[in-house]
TILUM-55981 format. One line per 10 residues: number of its first residue (from 1); for each residue y, z, x of C-alpha. Coordinates in steps of 0.25 Angstrom, whole numbers, padded with zeros to 4 digits, m for minus. Layout:
N
NUM) Y Z X; ... .
This chain:
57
1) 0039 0050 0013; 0042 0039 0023; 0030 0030 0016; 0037 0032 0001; 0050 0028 0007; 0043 0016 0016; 0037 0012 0001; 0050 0013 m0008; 0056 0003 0003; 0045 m0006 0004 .
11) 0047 m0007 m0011; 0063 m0012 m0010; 0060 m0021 0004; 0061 m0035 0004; 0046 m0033 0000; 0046 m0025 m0013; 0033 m0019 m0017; 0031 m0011 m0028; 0029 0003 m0025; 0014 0006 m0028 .
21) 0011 m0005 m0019; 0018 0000 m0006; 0013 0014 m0010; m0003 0008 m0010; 0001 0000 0005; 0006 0012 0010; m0007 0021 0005; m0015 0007 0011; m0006 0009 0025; m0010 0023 0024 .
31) m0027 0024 0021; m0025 0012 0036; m0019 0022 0043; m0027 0035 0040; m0039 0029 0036; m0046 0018 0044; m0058 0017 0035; m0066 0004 0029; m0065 0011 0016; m0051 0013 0017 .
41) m0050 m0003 0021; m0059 m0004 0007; m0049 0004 0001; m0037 m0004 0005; m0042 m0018 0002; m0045 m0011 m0013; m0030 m0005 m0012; m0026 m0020 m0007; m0031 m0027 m0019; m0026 m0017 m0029 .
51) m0013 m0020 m0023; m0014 m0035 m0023; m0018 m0034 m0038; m0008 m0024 m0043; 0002 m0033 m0035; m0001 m0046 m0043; m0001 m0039 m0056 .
């Protein structure tokens, strides 16, 4: 609940970010946390780059 909330005000800070975007850093935040794995670090970059480009279209 306290991660939803955390995300719908990152989304009206002085930084506004649409919500899928802080919804996939927060799932990033979270595979660092409980899973300290080189694939995960794979999966991140590839997470990362899907960000980047859906954030220039």
């Amino acid at each position: 609940q306290t991660s939803v909330t955390t995300a719908l005000r990152l989304g009206h800070g002085p930084f506004p970010l649409p919500l899928p975007m802080v919804l996939l850093l927060l799932r990033m935040l979270m595979l660092m946390l409980m899973l300290k794995l080189e694939l995960v670090a794979l999966v991140l970059v590839v997470d990362f780059i899907l960000l980047a480009a859906a954030a220039v279209t």
